[in-house]
C-alpha positions as CSV (number, residue, x, y, z in Angstrom):
1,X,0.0,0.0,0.0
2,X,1.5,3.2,-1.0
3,X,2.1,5.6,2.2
4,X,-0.1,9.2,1.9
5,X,2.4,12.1,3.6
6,X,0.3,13.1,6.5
7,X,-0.4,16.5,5.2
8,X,-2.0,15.4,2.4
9,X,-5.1,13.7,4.0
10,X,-7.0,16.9,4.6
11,X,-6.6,18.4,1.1
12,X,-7.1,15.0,-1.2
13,X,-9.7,13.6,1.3
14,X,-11.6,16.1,2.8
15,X,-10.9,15.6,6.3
16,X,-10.9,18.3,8.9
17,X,-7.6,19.7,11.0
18,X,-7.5,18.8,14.5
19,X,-8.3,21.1,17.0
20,X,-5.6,20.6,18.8
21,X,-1.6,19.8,17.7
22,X,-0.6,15.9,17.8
23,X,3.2,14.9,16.7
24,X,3.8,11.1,15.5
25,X,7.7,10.5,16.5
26,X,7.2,7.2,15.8
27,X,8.1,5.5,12.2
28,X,5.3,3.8,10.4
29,X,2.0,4.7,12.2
30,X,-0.7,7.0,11.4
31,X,-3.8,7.8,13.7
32,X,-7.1,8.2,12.3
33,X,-9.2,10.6,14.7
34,X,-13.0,10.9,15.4
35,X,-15.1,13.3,17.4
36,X,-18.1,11.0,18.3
37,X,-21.5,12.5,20.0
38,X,-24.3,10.8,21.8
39,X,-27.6,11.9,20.3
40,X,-30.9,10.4,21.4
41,X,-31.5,8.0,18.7
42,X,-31.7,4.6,18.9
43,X,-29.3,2.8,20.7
44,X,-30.4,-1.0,19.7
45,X,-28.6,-1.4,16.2
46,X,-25.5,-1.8,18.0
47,X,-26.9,-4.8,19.2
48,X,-26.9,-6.4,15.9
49,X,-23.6,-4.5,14.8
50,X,-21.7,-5.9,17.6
51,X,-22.9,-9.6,16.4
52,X,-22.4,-9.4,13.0
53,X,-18.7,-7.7,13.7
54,X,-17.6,-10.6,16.0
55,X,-19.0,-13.1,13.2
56,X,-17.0,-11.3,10.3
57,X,-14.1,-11.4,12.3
58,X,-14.2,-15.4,12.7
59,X,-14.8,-15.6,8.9
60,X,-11.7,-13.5,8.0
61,X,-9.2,-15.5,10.7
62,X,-8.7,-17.9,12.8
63,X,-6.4,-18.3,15.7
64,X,-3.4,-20.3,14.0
65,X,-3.1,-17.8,11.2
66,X,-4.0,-14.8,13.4
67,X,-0.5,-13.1,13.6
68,X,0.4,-14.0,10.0
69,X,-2.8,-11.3,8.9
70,X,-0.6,-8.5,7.2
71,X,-2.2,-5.5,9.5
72,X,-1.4,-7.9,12.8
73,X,1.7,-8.7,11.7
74,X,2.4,-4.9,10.5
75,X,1.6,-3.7,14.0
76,X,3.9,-6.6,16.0
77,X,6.3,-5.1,14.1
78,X,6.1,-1.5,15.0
79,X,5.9,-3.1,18.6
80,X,8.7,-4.7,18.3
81,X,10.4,-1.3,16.9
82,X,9.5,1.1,19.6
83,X,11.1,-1.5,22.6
84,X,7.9,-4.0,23.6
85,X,7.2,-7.7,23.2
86,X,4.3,-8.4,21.4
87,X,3.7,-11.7,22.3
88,X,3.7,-10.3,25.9
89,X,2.1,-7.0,25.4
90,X,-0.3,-7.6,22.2
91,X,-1.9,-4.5,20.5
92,X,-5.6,-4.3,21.9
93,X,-6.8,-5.6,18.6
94,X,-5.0,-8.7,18.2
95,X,-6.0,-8.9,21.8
96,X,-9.9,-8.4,21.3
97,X,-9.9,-10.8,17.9
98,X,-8.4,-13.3,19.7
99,X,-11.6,-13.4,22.4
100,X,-13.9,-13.6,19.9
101,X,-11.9,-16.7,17.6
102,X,-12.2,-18.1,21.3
103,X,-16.1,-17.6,20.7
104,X,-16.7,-14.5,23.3
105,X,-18.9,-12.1,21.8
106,X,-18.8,-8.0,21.8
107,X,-20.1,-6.4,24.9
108,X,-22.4,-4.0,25.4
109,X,-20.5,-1.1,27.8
110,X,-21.6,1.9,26.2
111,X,-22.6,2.8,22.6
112,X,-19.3,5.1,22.1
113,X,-16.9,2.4,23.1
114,X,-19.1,-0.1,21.6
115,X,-18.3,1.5,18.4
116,X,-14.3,1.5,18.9
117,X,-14.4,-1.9,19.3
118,X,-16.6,-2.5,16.0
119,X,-14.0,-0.4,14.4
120,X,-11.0,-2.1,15.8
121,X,-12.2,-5.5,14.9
122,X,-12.8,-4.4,11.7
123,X,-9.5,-2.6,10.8
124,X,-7.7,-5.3,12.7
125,X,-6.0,-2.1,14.9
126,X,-6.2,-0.8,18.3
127,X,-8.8,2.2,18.9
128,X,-9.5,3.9,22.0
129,X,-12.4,6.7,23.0
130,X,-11.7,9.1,25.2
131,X,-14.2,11.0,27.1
132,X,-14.4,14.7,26.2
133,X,-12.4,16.9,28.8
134,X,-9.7,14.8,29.4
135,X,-6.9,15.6,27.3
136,X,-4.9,18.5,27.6
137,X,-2.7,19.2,24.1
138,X,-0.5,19.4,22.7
139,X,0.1,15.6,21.9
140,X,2.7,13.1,20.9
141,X,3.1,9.3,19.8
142,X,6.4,7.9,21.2
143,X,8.0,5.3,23.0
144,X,7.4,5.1,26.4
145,X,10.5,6.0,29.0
146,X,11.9,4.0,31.6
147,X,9.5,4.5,34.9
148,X,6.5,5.8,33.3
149,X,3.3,4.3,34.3
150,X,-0.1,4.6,34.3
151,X,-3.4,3.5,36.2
152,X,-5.2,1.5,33.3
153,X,-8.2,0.2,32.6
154,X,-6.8,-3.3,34.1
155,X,-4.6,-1.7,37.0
156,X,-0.9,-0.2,36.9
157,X,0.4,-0.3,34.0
158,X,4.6,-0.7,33.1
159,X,4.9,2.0,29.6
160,X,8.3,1.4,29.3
161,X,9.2,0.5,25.2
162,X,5.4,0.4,24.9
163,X,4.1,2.8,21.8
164,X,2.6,5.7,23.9
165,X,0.4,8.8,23.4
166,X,1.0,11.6,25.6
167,X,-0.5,14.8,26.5
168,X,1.1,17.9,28.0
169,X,0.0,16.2,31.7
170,X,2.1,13.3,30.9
171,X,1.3,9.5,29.7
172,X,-2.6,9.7,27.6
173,X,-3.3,6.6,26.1
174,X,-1.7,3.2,24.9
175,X,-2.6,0.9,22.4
176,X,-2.6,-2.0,24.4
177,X,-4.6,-0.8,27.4
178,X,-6.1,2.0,27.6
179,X,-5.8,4.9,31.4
180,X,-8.6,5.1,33.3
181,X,-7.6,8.7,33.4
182,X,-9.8,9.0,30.1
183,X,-12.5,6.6,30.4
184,X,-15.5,6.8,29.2
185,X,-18.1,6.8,31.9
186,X,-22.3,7.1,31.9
187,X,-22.3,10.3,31.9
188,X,-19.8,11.0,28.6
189,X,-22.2,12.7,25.6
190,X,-18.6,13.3,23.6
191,X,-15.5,11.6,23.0
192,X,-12.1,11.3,21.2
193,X,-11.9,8.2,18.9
194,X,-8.3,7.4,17.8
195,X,-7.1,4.5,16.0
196,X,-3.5,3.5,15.7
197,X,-2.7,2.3,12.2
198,X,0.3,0.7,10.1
199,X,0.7,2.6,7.6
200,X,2.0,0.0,5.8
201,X,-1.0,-1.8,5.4
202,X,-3.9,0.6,6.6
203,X,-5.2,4.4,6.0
204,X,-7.3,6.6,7.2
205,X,-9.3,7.0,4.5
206,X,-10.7,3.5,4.5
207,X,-10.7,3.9,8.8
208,X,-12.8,7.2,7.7
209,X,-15.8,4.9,5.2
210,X,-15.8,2.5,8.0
211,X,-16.8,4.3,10.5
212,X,-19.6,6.3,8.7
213,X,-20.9,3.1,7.5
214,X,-21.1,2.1,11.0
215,X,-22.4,4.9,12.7
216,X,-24.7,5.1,9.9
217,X,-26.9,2.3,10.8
218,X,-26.1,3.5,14.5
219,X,-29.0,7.2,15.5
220,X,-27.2,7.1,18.6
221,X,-23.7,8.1,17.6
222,X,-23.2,11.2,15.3
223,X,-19.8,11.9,13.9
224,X,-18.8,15.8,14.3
225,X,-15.7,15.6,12.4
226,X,-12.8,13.1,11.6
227,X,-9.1,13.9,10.8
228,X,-5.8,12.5,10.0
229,X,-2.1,12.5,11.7
């Protein structure tokens, strides 16, 4: 797949600049961003988009040939290049495929991460939602040092060599488990999408006619704007 310079995907595809600065130190990833709302519409779609997701995904792979998929292998790769294991820290994606080869299905938790983890499933790449209000820019994608930590979604986490997304604060979100710092709770109407792409086999622009296929069978998620970095 031929690589798109990252300043190009506004003006050839239509997407909209972030509101806020992000810098990608990292070699070989791109992050496709979302602004997601909650509207009142109906929420039971997702329902039957969470199915039919989970039974795609055990038509496309299987759990043998799993890490042999080109966007899987891609992102072990990348892994591997910014200083973690992936066989002992896998990318949320090959995490969350693996549960449903295993025959778990997609959970209902709320429609706005429900969503991400259609998406991810889908692209085969981690995506995360964070709730509106808790990110303070400017941003940046890089490895993570020696000591840094945060409280995630599963308990302390070790960022060391792990690929990391930071905000002025400190340590934001990683793409193998995501900080409770930015969780998405009942009372979230708005949130951050972001999904952390190879951009040797994925692009935003497919991540971009995903999504709105998605969210248009979904009245309870409305997509304010996407973009590119």
């Amino acid at each position: 797949m031929a690589t798109v310079p990252r300043e190009t995907y506004a003006r050839l595809y239509g997407m909209k600049s972030l509101p806020f600065e992000v810098r990608v130190e990292l070699d070989g990833w791109v992050l496709f961003w979302a602004d997601l709302e909650l509207s009142a519409g109906d929420k039971e779609p997702l329902a039957d988009l969470r199915r039919e997701v989970a039974g795609h995904a055990r038509e496309r792979f299987d759990l043998q040939s799993l890490s042999a998929d080109p966007t899987v292998a891609a992102l072990r790769r990348l892994f591997r290049r910014a200083g973690t294991d992936p066989t002992r820290y896998r990318p949320s994606s090959e995490a969350l495929l693996r549960r449903l080869l295993k025959g778990d299905e997609l959970p209902a938790i709320n429609p706005l991460v429900d969503i991400s983890n259609c998406l991810s499933a889908e692209l085969a790449v981690p995506c995360c939602v964070m709730a509106d209000g808790t990110i303070a820019p400017p941003l940046l994608f890089r490895s993570g040092r020696p000591g840094e930590n945060y409280l995630s979604l599963r308990g302390p986490f070790n960022l060391d060599g792990k690929p990391l997304l930071c905000d002025s604060a400190g340590p934001l979100d990683c793409p193998i488990t995501g900080n409770d710092k930015v969780k998405v709770t009942l009372e979230t109407q708005r949130a951050w999408l972001v999904a952390y792409m190879p951009s040797e086999t994925s692009d935003p622009v497919s991540a971009n006619k995903m999504l709105e296929e998605m969210v248009r069978r979904v009245p309870a998620i409305q997509i304010l704007r996407t973009a590119a970095c």
